[in-house]
Structure formats: structure tokens, C-alpha cells
C-alpha positions in Angstrom: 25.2 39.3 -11.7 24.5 35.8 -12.1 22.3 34.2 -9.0 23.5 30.4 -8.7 20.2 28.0 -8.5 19.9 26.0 -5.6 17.9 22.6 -5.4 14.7 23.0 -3.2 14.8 18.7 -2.8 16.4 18.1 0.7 18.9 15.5 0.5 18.1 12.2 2.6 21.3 11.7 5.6 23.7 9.1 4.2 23.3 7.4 7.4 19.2 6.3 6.3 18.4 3.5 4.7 15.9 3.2 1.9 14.0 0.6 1.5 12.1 -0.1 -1.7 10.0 -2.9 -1.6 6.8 -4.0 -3.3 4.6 -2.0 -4.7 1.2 -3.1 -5.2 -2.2 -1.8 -6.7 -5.3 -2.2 -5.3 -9.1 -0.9 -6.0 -10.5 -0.7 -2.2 -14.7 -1.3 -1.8 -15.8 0.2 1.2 -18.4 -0.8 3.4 -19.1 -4.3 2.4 -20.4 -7.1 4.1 -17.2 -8.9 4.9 -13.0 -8.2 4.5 -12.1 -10.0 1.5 -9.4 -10.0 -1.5 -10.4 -10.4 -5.2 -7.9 -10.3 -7.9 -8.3 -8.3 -10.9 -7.4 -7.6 -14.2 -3.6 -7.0 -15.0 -2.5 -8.1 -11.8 -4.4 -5.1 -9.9 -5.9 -6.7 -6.5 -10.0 -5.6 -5.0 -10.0 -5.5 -1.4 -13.4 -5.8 0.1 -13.6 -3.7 3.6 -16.5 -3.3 6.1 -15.0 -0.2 7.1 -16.9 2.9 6.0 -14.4 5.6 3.7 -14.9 8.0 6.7 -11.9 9.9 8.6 -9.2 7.1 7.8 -11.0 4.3 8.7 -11.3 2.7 5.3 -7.1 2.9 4.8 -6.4 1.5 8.6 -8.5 -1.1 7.9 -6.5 -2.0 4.6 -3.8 -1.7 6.3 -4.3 -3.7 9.1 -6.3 -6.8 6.6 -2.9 -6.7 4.3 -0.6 -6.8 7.4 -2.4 -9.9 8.4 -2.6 -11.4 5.0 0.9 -10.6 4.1 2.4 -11.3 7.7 4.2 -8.3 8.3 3.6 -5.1 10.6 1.7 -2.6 9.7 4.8 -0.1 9.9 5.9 -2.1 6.8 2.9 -1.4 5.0 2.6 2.8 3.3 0.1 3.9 1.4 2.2 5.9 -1.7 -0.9 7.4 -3.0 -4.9 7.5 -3.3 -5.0 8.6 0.3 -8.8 9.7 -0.4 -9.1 7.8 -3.5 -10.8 4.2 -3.9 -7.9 3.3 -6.5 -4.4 3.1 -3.9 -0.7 2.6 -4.9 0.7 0.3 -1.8 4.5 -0.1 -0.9 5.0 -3.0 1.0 9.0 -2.8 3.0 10.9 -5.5 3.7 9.4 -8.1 1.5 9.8 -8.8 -2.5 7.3 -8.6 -5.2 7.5 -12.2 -5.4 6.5 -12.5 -1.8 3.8 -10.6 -2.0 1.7 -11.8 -5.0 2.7 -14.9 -3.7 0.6 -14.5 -0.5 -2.3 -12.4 -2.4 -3.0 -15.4 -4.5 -2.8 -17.9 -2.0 -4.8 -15.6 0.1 -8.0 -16.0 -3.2 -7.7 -19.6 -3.4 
């Protein structure tokens, strides 16, 4: 007898709507003297943060210092991976890639 497969992925409701938006890299430096953005080689952004990289508090505080940067809420703003790491891969919903390196660099000037 032949067993037929099944797919362990979970299909998303038809009914949700996915939104893509920007995706961003940034290299975070925690616990430094003041919240600041530096821009990087190859278009990969340094965020400065006082906050120390202790239960959360260094990814809130990015999140909350690119929601004001970027003007959007913080519910736009997910952290796709490096949740422990220094080195982060940020969506940004709602807003284009455009948009957001647009802001970034105006936000260095």
C-alpha cells in the first residue's frame, strides 16, 4: 500500500492579506551613548542604541527608534530574523523600499 504524503505547511485563509514590504538590513550596537543611524557598506544600515542587548530591550528599542524615523507604527515594523543576533533582517509593512531608504538617508544627513 502506498501512504499518500501530506504537506506539514499550513495554508494561510484566503481571506488574509499579506503584506510584503521592505526589507531592510541593519548591524544593531548596543549600549552606546546616544540612538543614532549610520549607513554602511552595500546599503546595510548601523543603528546606534543606548539600550543594553538584555531580555528584548535592545530589539524594542530598534523598533521603537525606526518607527519614529520611518513614521509608521511599530505594528508595521517585524523583526524577520537575528532576534538574539547583532546583525537583524527588518520588514517594514505598508511602506516601499523606496520609502524607506529614502527616510534612512535623510535621517544621516
Amino acid at each position: 500500500m502506498r501512504q499518500e504524503l501530506t504537506s506539514s505547511r499550513k495554508s494561510l485563509p484566503k481571506d488574509k492579506k499579506i503584506s510584503r514590504g521592505a526589507i531592510i538590513s541593519i548591524l544593531i550596537q548596543p549600549r552606546a551613548s546616544k540612538n543614532e543611524l549610520i549607513v554602511k557598506e552595500n546599503e546595510e544600515y548601523k543603528v546606534r542604541l543606548t539600550a543594553p542587548p538584555v531580555d528584548g530591550a535592545a530589539n524594542e528599542a530598534l523598533i521603537n527608534f525606526l518607527s519614529a524615523t520611518l513614521a509608521v507604527a511599530k505594528s508595521q515594523i517585524e523583526i524577520v530574523s537575528g532576534h538574539t543576533a547583532r546583525k537583524k533582517i527588518i520588514r517594514v509593512h505598508g511602506i516601499s523600499d523606496f520609502e524607506v531608504k529614502r527616510a534612512l538617508n535623510k535621517e544621516i544627513e
